[in-house]
C-alpha positions in Angstrom: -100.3 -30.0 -181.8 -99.2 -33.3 -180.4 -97.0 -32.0 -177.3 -96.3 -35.3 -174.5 -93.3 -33.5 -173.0 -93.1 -31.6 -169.7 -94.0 -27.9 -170.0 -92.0 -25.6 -168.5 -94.1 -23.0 -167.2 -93.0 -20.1 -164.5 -95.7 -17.3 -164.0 -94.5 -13.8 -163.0 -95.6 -13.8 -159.7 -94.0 -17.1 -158.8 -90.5 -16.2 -160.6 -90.8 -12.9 -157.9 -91.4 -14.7 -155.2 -88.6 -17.5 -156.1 -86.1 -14.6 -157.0 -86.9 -12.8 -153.0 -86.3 -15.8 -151.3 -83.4 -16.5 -152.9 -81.9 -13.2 -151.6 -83.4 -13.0 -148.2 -81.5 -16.9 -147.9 -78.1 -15.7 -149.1 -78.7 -12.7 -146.8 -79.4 -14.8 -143.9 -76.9 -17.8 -144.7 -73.9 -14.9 -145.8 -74.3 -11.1 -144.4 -76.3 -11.9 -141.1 -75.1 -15.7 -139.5 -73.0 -15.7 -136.6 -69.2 -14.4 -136.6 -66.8 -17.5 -137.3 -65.6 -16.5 -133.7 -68.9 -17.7 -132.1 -69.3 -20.3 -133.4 -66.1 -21.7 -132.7 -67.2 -20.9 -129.2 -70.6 -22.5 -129.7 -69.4 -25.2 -131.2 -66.5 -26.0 -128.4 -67.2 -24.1 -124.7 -69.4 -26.2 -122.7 -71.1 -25.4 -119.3 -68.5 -26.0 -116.3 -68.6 -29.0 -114.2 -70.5 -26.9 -110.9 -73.9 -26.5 -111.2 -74.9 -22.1 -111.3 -77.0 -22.6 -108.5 -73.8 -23.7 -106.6 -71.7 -20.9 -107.8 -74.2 -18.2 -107.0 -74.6 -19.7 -103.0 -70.9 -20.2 -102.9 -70.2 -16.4 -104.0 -72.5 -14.9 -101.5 -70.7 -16.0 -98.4 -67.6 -13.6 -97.3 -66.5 -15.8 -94.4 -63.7 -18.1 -95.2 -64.7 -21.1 -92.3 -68.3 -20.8 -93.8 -67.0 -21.3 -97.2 -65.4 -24.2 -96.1 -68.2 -25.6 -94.3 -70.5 -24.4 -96.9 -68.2 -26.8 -99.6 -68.2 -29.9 -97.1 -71.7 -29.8 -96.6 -72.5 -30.1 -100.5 -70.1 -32.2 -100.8 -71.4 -34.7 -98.7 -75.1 -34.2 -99.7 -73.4 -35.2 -103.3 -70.8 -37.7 -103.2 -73.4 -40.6 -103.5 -74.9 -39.7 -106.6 -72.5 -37.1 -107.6 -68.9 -38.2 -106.9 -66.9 -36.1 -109.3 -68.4 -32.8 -108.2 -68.3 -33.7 -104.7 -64.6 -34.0 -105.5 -64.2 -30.8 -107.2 -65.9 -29.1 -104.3 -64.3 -31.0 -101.0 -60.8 -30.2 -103.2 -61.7 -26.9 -102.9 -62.1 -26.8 -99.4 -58.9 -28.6 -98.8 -57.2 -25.8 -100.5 -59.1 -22.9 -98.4 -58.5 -25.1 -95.2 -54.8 -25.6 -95.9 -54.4 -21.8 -96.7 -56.1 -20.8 -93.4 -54.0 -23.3 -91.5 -57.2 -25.3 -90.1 -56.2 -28.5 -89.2 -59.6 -29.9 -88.2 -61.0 -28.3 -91.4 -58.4 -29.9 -93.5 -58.7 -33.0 -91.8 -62.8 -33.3 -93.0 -61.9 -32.3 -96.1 -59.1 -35.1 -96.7 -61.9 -37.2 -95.5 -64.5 -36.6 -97.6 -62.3 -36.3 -100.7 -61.2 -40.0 -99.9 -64.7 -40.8 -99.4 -65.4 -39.6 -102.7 -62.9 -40.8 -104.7 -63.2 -44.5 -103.3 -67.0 -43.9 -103.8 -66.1 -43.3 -107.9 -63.8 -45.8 -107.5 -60.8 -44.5 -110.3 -57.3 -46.7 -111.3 -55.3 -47.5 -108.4 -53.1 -44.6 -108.8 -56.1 -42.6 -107.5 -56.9 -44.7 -104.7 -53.7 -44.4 -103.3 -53.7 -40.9 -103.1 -56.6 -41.3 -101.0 -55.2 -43.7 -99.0 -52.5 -41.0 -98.5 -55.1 -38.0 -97.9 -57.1 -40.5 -95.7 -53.7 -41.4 -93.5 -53.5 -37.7 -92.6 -57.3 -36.9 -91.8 -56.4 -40.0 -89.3 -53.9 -38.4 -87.9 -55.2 -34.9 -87.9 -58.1 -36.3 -85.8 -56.3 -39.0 -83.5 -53.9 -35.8 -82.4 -57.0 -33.5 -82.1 -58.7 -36.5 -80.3 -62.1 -36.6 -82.1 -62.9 -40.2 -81.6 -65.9 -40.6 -83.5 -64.1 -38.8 -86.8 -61.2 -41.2 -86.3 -63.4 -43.9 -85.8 -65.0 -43.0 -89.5 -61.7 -42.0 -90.8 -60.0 -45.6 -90.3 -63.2 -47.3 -91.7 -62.8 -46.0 -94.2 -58.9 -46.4 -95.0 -59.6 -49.9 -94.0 -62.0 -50.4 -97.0 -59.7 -48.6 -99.1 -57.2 -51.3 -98.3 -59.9 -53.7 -99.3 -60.0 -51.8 -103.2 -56.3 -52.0 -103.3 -56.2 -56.0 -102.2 -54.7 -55.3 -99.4 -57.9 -57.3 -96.8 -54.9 -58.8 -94.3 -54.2 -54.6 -94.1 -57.9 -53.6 -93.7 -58.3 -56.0 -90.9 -55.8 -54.8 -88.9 -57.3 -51.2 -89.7 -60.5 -52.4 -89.4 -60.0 -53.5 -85.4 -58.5 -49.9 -84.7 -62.4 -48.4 -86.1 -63.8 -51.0 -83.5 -61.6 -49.8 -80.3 -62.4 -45.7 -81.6 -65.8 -46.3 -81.6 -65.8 -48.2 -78.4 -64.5 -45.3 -76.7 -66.9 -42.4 -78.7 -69.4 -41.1 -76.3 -72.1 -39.4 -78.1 -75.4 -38.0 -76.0 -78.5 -38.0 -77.7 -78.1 -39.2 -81.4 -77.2 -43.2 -81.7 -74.3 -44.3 -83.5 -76.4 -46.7 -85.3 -74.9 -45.1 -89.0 -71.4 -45.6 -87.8 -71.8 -48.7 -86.4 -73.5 -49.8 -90.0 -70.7 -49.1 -91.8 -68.4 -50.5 -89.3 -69.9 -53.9 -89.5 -70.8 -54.2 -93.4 -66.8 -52.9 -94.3 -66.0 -55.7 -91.9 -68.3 -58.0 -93.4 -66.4 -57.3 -96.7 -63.2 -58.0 -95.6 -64.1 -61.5 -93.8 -66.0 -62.7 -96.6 -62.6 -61.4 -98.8 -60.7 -63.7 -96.1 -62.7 -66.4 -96.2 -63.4 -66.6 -92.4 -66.2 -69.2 -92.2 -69.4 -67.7 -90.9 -68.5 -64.5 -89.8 -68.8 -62.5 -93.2 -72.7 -63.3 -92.4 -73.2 -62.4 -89.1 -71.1 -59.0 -89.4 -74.0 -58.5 -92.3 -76.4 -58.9 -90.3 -75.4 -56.4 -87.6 -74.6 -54.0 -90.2 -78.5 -54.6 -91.5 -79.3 -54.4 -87.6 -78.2 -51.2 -87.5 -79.4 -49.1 -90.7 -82.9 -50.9 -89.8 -82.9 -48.8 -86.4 -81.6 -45.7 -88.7 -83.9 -46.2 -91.5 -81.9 -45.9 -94.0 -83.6 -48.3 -96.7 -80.9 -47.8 -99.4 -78.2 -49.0 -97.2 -80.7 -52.0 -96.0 -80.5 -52.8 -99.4 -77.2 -52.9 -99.9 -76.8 -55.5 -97.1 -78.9 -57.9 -98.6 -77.5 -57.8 -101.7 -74.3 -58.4 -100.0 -75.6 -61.4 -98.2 -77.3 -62.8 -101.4 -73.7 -62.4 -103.4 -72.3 -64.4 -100.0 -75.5 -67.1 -99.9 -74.9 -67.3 -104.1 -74.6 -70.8 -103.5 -78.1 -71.5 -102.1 -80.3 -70.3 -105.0 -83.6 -70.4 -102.9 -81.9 -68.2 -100.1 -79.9 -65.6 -102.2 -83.2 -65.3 -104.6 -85.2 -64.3 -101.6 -83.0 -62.2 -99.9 -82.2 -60.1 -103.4 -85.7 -60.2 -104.1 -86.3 -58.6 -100.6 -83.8 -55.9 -101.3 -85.5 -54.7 -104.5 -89.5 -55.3 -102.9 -88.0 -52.8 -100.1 -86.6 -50.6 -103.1 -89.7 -50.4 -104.6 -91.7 -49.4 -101.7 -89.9 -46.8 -100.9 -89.4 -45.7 -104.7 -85.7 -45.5 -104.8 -85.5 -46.2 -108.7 -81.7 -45.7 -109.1 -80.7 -47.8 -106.2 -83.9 -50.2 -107.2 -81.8 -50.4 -110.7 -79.0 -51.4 -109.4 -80.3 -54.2 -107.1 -81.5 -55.6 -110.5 -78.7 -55.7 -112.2 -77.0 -57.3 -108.7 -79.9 -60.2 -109.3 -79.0 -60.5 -113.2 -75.1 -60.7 -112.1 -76.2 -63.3 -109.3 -77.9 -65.3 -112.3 -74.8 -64.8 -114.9 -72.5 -66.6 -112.0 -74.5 -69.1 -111.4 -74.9 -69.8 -115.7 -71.0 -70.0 -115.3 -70.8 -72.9 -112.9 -73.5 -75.3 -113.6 -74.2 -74.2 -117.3 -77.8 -74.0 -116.9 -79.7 -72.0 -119.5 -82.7 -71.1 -117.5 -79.9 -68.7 -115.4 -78.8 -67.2 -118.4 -82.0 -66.6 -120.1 -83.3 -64.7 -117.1 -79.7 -62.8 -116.4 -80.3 -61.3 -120.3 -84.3 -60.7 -119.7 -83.7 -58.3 -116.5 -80.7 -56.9 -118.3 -82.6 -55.8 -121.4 -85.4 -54.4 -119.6 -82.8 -52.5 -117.4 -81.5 -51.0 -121.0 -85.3 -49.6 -121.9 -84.9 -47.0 -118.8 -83.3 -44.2 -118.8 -81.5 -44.0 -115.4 -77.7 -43.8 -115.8 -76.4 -47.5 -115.2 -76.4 -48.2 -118.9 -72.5 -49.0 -118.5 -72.9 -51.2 -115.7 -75.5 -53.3 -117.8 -73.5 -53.2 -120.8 -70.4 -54.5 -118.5 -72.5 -57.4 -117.1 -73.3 -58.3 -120.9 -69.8 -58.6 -121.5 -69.8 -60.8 -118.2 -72.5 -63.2 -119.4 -70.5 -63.8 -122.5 -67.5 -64.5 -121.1 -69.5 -67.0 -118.8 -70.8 -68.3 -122.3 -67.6 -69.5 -123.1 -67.1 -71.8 -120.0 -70.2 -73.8 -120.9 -70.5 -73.3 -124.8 -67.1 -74.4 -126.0 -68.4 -74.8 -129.9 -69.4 -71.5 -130.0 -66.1 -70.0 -128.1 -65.1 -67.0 -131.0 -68.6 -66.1 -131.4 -69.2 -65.3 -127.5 -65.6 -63.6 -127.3 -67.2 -61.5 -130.5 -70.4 -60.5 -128.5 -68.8 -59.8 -125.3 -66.2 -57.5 -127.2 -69.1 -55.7 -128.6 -70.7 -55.0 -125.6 -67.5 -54.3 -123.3 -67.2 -52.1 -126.3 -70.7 -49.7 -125.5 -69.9 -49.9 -122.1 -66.4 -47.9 -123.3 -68.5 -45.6 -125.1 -71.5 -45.0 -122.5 -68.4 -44.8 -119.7 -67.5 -41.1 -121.3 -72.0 -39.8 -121.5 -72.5 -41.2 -118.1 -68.9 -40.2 -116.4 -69.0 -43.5 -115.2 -65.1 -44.5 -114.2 -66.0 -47.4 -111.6 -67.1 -49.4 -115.2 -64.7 -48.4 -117.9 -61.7 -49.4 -115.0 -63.4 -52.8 -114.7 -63.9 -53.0 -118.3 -60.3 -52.4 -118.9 -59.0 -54.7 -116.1 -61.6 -57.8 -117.7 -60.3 -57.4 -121.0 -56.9 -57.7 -119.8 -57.5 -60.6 -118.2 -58.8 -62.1 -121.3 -56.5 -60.6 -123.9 -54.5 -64.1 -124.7 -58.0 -65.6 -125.3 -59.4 -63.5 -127.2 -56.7 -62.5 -129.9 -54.9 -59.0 -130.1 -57.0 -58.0 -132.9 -60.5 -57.6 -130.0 -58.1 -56.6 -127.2 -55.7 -54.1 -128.4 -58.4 -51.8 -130.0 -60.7 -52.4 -126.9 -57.9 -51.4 -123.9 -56.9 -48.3 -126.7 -60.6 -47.0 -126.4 -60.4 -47.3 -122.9 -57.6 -45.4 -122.9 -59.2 -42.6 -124.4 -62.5 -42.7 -122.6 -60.5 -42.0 -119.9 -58.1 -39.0 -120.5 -61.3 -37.6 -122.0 -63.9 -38.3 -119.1 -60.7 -36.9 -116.7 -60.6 -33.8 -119.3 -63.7 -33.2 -119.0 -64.8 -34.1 -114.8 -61.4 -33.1 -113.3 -61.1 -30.4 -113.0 -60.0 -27.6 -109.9 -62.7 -25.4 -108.1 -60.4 -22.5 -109.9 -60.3 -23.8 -113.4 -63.7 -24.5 -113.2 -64.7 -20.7 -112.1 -62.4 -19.7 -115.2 -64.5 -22.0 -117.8 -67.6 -20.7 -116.1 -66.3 -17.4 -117.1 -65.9 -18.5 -120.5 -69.2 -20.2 -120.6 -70.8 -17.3 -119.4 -69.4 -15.0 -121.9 -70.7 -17.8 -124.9 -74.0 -17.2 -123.7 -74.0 -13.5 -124.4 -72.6 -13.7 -127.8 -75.2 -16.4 -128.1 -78.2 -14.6 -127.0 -76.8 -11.7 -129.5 -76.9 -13.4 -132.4 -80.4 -15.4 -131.6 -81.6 -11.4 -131.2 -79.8 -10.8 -134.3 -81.2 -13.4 -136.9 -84.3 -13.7 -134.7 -86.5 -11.2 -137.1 -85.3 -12.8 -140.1 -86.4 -15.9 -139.2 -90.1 -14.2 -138.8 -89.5 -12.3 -142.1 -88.4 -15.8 -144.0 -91.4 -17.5 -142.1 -94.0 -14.5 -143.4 -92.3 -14.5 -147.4 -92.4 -18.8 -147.2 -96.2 -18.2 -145.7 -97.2 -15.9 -148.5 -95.6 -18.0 -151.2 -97.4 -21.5 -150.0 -100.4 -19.6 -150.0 -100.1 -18.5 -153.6 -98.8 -22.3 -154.7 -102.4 -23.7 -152.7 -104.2 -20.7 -154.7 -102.5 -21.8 -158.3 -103.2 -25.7 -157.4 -107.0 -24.7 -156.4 -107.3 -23.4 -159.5 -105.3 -26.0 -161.5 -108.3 -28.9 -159.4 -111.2 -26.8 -160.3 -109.7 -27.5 -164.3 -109.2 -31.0 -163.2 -112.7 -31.0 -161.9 -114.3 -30.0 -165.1 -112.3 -32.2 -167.2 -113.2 -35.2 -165.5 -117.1 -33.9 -165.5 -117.3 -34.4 -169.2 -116.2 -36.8 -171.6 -114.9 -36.0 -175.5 -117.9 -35.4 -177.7 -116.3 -37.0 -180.4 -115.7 -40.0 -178.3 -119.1 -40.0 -177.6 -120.4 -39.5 -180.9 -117.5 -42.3 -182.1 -118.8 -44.7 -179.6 -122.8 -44.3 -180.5 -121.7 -44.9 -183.8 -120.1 -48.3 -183.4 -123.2 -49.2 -181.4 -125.7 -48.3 -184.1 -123.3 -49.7 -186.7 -123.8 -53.4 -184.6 -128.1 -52.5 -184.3 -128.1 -52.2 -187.7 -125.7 -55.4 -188.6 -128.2 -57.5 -186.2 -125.8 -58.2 -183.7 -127.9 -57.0 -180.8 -126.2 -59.1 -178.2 -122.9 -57.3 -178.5 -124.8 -54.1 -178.9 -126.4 -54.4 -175.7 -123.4 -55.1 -174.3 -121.2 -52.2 -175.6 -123.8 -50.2 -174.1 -123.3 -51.2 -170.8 -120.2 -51.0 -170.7 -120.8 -47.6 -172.6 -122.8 -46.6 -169.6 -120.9 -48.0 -167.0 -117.6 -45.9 -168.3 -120.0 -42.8 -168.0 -120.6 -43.7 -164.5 -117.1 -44.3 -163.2 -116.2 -40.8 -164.9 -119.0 -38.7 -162.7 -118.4 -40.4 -159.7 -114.5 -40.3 -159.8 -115.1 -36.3 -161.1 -116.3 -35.6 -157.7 -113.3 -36.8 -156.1 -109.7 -35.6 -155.9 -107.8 -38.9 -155.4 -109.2 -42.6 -156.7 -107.9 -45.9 -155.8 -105.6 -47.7 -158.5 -107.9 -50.2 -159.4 -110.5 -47.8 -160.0 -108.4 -45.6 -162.5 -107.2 -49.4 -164.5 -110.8 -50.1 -164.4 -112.0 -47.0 -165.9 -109.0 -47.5 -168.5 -109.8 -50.6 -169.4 -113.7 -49.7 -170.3 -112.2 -46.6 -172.3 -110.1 -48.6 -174.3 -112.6 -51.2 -174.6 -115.2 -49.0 -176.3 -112.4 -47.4 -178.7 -111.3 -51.3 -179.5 -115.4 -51.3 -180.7 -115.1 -48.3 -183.0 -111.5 -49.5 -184.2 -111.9 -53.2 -184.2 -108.4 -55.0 -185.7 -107.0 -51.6 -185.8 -106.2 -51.4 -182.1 -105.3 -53.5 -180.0 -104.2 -53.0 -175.9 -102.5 -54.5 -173.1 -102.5 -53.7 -169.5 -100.1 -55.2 -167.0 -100.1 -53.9 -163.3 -97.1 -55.4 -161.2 -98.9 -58.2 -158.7 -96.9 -56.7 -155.6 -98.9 -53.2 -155.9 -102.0 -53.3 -154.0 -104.3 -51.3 -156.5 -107.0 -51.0 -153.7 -105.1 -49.2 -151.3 -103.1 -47.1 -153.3 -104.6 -43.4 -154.7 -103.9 -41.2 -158.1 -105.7 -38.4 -159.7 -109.0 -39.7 -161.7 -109.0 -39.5 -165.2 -104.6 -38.9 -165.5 -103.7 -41.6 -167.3 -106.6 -41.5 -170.2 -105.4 -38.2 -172.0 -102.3 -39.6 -172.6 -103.9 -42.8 -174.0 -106.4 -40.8 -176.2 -103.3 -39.0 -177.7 -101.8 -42.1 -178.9 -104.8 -43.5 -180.9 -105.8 -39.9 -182.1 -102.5 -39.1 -183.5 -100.3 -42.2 -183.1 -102.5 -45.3 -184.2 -105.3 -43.5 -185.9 -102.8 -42.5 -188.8 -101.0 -45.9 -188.5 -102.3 -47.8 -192.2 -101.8 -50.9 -190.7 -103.0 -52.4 -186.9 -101.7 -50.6 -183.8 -101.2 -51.5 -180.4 -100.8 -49.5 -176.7 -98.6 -51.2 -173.9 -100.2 -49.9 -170.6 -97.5 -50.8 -168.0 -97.4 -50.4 -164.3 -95.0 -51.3 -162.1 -93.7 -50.1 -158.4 -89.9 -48.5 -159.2 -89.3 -47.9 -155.4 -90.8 -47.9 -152.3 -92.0 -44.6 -153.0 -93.0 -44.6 -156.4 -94.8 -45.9 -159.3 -93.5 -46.1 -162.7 -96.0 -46.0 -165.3 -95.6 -46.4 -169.3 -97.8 -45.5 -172.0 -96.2 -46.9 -175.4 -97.7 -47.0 -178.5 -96.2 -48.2 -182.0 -98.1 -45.5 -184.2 -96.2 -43.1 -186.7 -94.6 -41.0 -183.5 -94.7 -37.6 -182.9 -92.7 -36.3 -185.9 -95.0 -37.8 -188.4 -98.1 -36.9 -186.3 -97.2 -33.4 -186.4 -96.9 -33.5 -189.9 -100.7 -35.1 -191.0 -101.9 -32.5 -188.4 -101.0 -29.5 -189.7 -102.3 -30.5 -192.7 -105.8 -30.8 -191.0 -107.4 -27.3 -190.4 -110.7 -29.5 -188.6 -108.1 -31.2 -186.2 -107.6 -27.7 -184.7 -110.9 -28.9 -182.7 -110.1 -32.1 -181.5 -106.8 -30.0 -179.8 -106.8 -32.3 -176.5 -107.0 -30.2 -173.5 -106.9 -33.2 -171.5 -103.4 -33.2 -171.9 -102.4 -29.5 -171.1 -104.2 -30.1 -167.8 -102.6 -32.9 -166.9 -99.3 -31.3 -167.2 -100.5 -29.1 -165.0 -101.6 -31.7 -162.6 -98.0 -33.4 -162.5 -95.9 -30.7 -162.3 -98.0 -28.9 -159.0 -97.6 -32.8 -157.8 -93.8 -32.6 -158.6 -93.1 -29.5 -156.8 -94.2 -31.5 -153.8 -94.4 -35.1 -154.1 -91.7 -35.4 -156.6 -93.7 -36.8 -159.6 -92.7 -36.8 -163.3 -93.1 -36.9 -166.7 -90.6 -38.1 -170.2 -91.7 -38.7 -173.4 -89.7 -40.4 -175.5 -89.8 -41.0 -179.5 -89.1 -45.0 -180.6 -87.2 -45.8 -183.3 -86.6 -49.5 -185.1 -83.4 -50.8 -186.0 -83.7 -49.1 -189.4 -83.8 -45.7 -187.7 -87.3 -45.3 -188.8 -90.1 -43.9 -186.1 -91.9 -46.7 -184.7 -94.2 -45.4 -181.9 -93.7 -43.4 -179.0 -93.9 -43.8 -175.2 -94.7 -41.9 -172.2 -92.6 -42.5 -168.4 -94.8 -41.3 -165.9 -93.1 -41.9 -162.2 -95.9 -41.4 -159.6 -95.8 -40.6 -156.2 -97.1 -44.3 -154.3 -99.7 -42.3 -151.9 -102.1 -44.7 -149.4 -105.8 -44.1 -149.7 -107.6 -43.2 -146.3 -109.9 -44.9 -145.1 -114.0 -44.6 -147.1 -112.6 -42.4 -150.1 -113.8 -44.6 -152.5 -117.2 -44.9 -151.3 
């Protein structure tokens, strides 16, 4: 019976396996997931801002003071790298200090919450509540007479008055730190820290001055003195500082930034080593600005796109200074104004966006006060949405980072409590996921098993050729002996013996190259064109873009297909018949291959046949097994299989043709040899 369409075939075992894991999925996905309740929670309740390891120290102390002192002294080992918690917890201990009525306690607490919102550097609104919280501790500590915290209390409200533009201020703050340290006498332990940050805040606010000179020399006492403390990060600092101040002399800035990050490096400070990067790409994006050099900007985007590849958190500072070097590309690139405006909107954009992961305030606020700047020149349609998104990035970074020491114990509450629903329902599903991983197990096994099977069928197919090919063939050849013509005699039978060949060796294999399977084809069809002569003709066309080396298929698919349409197609054609063996690439994935005869189609066919009882034998089992082969592939590799019937104009049946699409599968390396 001439049968080219897909079989459908479902064995019991299969259908029972199909049928249980259907249930055990609806029982999973239904009857045992999580209760909608937590998975709302999962899905919203995040850890709190405090670390646990803080929480569990913090609860272990009874003592009010040593809670107090037990908050300052975390939050100054944090405030560097860690500003918003350091907040959280010096808030705190303003709050506990207050309550007990500790002045001197309040006052170090006031300090350090300045220090650490200055150090995250938020919209001027916050810094003027330091400025307010820093004005007491002063005062707190001038009436309690503790020079040397006076001394550190107005340095720092002096560079607070430096943040809010307010340098004339600063100075004047900035002598009264000078005359309070003058008159700290401290035994023992130098002042050398103190003195550091003394110098570099005045260094700041003479170079903000202008004072000629003595920006550079207050540097250089500042670098003086965190040499003799050894503190290498600070070091740093300072000769950034005094490269940003020498930006002018390219020779001496470049080899004082390049000391900072050499001294960086040796002492394997990568954050801080980041940053002093990004300082030299900055250095080179001013210096792009006012002289228009390319060189500058070429190596200002070269260190800024190797900064992106790492993984420490300054991605919105490098994103920021993108934005920068942009906006410096308009100064010197006036054709190609819109276009830079474009970029730098785009990158001021991720540095929105990577503001909120990294918490980072410092950027989005100078972000939002650059764009503002710049909002006449580059249109309401980049600005408007830009300063909205900043907006948001920053309710939701201050939804999410401030936060009170007491509403943060009250979502660590509610974060603990997620947990233990979550571990109940992990301990819930957790045996049904071993139960769905043993039934899935089972059932690949059996699908290997059945496809085994279905190889070893394969196998012996490919093994053997028809016998009444073989008989057909030997015929033609002694047909051309006996008509004299020994030269094309001799050379059906190599090509005779060469098609016997190809079919053993490919037998022993499970996947041939392309061109190996076309090549066999074409000897097949040649030696049936012998025994039909005029009555058959073939083409093969194989899309050039395929390479037929490198990519595999099944030996010995395509030719039952093909025997099927001279057998019962062409054979029982009266007149000439052709086959159209067409392959082409369909996606990137897969092949499409068409087998198309014009012979009487597979009505007609059926018809002569079962009028045959001696066809019965010729039944090609070829083509059972290759359904076989093709629908174990489809269950994995998506492959398939359409037969249609052809039809002329007239409506009469004019051939039929067979739409194979074939997973495109690379051959590894040697399995052709």
């Amino acid at each position: 019976m001439r049968n080219r369409g897909e079989r459908k075939c479902f064995t019991f075992p299969k259908v029972i396996y199909l049928l249980f894991g259907s249930v055990l999925l609806l029982f999973i996905m239904n009857g045992c997931s999580a209760p909608e309740d937590d998975l709302i929670v999962r899905q919203t309740v995040v850890a709190p801002i405090l670390p646990e390891y803080l929480w569990k120290e913090f609860e272990q102390i009874d003592d009010g003071n040593e809670q107090i002192d037990y908050l300052l002294n975390k939050g100054k080992a944090l405030y560097e790298n860690e500003p918003l918690i350091a907040l959280t917890l010096v808030e705190h201990a303003e709050f506990l200090s207050a309550q007990q009525g500790n002045n001197l306690l309040l006052a170090e607490s006031l300090y350090w919450k300045a220090l650490a919102m200055k150090e995250n550097d938020p919209e001027n609104m916050e810094l003027q509540r330091a400025l307010a919280d820093i004005k007491i501790s002063v005062d707190i500590f001038e009436e309690e007479e503790q020079q040397l915290k006076l001394a550190r209390a107005l340095n720092l409200q002096a560079d607070i008055h430096y943040s809010l533009w307010e340098e004339q201020i600063g100075m004047g703050i900035s002598d009264l730190a000078y005359d309070a340290l003058l008159k700290v006498t401290k035994e023992g332990d130098s002042l050398c820290e103190d003195w550091g940050n003394y110098n570099r805040v005045r260094g700041i606010l003479n170079n903000a001055q202008e004072i000629p000179d003595s920006a550079a020399i207050y540097y250089d006492r500042a670098y003086q003195a965190y040499l003799e403390c050894k503190d290498v990060k600070k070091q740093a600092v300072i000769l950034e500082n005094l490269a940003y101040y020498h930006s002018g002399n390219y020779e001496l800035a470049d080899s004082l930034i390049g000391a900072a990050i050499s001294l960086l490096e040796l002492n394997n400070h990568q954050t801080a080593l980041k940053k002093a990067q990004l300082v030299h790409a900055n250095i080179l994006s001013w210096r792009f600005r006012y002289d228009g050099l390319l060189k500058w900007y070429d190596q200002s985007m070269l260190i800024m796109q190797s900064l992106l590849k790492d993984s420490l958190p300054i991605v919105t500072e490098v994103y920021y200074a993108l934005g920068v070097l942009h906006h410096n590309c308009t100064f010197s690139d006036r054709e190609m104004v819109q276009k830079h405006y474009d970029s730098l909107a785009y990158y001021y954009g991720l540095a929105i966006d990577f503001s909120v992961k990294e918490r980072n305030t410092e950027y989005l606020h100078k972000v939002e006060e650059s764009i503002a700047r710049i909002c006449d020149d580059i249109g309401p349609d980049r600005c408007l949405p830009l300063l909205t998104k900043s907006s948001e990035a920053s309710q939701e970074i201050y939804h999410l980072t401030r936060m009170s020491f007491r509403e943060s114990a009250d979502k660590r509450e509610e974060f603990k409590e997620s947990v233990e629903r979550e571990k109940r329902y992990r301990s819930r599903t957790g045996y049904l996921s071993v139960v769905g991983f043993l039934i899935a197990l089972f059932y690949y096994l059996y699908q290997r098993s059945l496809r085994e099977k279905l190889e070893n069928k394969l196998e012996a197919l490919r093994a053997q050729m028809n016998p009444h090919f073989i008989s057909n063939c030997l015929n033609a050849i002694d047909l051309l002996v006996n008509k004299g013509d020994t030269e094309q005699a001799s050379n059906y039978i190599i090509d005779f013996s060469r098609l016997n060949r190809l079919v053993l060796t490919n037998s022993k294999k499970k996947r041939i190259s392309l061109a190996k399977e076309v090549e066999t084809l074409s000897y097949y069809l040649r030696m049936e064109k012998l025994r039909m002569r005029e009555n058959l003709n073939y083409h093969i066309e194989i899309d050039s873009t395929l390479d037929q080396e490198s990519i595999s298929i099944a030996p010995m698919l395509l030719q039952p297909f093909i025997e099927n349409s001279i057998v019962h197609g062409i054979q029982n054609k009266q007149s000439p018949g052709n086959i159209w063996v067409l392959i082409n690439r369909l996606n990137a994935k897969q092949l499409e291959i068409r087998i198309k005869d014009d012979g009487v189609g597979m009505k007609r066919a059926k018809e002569i046949k079962s009028k045959k009882f001696l066809e019965q034998e010729r039944t090609s089992w070829g083509m059972d097994i290759t359904h076989e082969r093709l629908k174990g592939i489809k269950s994995e590799k998506g492959a398939s299989i359409r037969t249609v019937d052809l039809y002329d104009k007239d409506g009469a049946a004019s051939g039929t043709e067979v739409i194979i699409h074939y997973p495109i599968i690379y051959l590894k390396t040697n399995v052709n040899e």
